[in-house]
C-alpha positions as CSV (number, residue, x, y, z in Angstrom):
1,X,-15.0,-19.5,-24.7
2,X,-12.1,-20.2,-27.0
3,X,-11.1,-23.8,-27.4
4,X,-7.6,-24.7,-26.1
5,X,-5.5,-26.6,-27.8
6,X,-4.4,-29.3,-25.8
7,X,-0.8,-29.6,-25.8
8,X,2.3,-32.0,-23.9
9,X,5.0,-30.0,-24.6
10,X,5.4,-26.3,-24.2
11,X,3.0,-23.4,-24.4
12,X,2.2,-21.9,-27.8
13,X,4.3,-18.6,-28.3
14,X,3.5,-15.7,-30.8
15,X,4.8,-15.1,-33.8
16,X,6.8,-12.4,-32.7
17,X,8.5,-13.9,-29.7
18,X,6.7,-11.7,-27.0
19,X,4.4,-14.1,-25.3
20,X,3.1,-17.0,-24.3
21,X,0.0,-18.3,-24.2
22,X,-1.4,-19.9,-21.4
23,X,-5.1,-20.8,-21.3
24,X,-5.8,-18.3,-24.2
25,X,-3.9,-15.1,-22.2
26,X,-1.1,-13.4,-23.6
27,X,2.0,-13.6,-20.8
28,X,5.2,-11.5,-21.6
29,X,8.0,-13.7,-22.4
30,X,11.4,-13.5,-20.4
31,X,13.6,-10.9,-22.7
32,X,15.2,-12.7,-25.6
33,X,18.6,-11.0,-25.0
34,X,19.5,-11.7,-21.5
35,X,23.0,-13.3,-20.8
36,X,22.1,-17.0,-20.2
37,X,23.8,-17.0,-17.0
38,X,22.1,-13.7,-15.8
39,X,18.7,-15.6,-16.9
40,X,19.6,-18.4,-14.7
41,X,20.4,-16.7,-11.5
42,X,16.8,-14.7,-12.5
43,X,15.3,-18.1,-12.2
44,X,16.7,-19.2,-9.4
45,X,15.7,-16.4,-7.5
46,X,12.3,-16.4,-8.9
47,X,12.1,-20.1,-7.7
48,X,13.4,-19.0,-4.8
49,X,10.9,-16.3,-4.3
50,X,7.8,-18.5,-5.0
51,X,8.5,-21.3,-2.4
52,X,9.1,-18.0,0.2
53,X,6.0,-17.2,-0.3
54,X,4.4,-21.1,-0.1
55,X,6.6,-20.9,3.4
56,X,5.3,-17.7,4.6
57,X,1.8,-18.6,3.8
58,X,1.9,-21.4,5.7
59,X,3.5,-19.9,8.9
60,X,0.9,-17.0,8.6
61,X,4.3,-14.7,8.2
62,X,3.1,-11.5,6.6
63,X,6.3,-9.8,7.0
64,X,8.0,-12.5,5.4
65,X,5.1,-13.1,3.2
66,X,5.4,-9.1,1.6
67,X,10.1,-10.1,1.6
68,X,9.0,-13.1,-0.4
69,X,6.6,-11.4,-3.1
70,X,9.1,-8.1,-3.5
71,X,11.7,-10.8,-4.2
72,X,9.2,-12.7,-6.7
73,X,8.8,-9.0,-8.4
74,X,11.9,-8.2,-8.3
75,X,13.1,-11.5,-10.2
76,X,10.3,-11.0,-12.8
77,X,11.5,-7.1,-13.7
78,X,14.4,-8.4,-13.9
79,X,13.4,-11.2,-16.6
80,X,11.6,-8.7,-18.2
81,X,8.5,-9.8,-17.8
82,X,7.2,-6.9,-15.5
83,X,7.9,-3.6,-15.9
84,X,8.5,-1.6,-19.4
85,X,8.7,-4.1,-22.0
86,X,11.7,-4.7,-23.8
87,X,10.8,-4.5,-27.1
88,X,11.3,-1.0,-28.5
89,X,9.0,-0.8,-31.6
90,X,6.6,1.1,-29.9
91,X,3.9,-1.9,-29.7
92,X,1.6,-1.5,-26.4
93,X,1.8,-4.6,-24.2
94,X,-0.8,-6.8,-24.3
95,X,0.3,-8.7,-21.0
96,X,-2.6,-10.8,-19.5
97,X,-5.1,-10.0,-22.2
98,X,-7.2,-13.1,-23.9
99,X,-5.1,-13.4,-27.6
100,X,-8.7,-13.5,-29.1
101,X,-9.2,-9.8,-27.9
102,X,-5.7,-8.9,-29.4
103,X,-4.3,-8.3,-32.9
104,X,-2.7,-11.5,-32.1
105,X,-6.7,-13.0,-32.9
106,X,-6.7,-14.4,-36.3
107,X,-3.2,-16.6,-35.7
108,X,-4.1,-17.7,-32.0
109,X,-7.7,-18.9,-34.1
110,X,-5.8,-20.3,-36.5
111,X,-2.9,-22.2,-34.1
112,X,-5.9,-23.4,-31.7
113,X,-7.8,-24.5,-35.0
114,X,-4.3,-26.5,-35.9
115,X,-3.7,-27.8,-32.4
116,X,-7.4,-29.4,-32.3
């Protein structure tokens, strides 16, 4: 297993600007050119959406429980991290893969090595 660096402040992000990454996975970064105020209402209903679903799974609510995860999605497409990526060079996304199995390898080495 890859070390981890360990870090107080905010998760390492590639090079490029198209993750984060979070226990040594690659997760999609919120796009880069979204209206700040857009972003914020994302968030809020993406905050929104995640203490839905910590309600409905503690009333057993499945109904609400499958509301409160569409809304979850929903707010994430909308960020851009679901969904087709927003970059448009062509590069495959790498969402949710280990760096160290991506051509993101040698620097995520190399910032873990620094972190250490």
């Amino acid at each position: 297993m890859a070390a981890r660096p360990n870090r107080a402040g905010p998760p390492l992000e590639t090079p490029d600007g198209r993750y984060i990454v979070v226990r040594g996975r690659l997760w999609r970064r919120t796009r880069p050119d979204l209206d700040p105020a857009r972003r914020e209402a994302l968030v809020a209903a993406l905050m929104d959406g995640r203490r839905a679903v910590k309600t409905a799974k503690a009333a057993g609510d499945g109904g609400a429980l499958a509301q409160a995860r569409a809304a979850v999605d929903a707010a994430k497409h909308g960020l851009g991290e679901r969904g087709p990526v927003w970059w448009t060079d062509g590069t495959p996304d790498l969402n949710r893969h280990m760096a160290r199995n991506t051509p993101y390898a040698d620097w995520y080495a190399e910032a873990v090595g620094a972190a250490g």
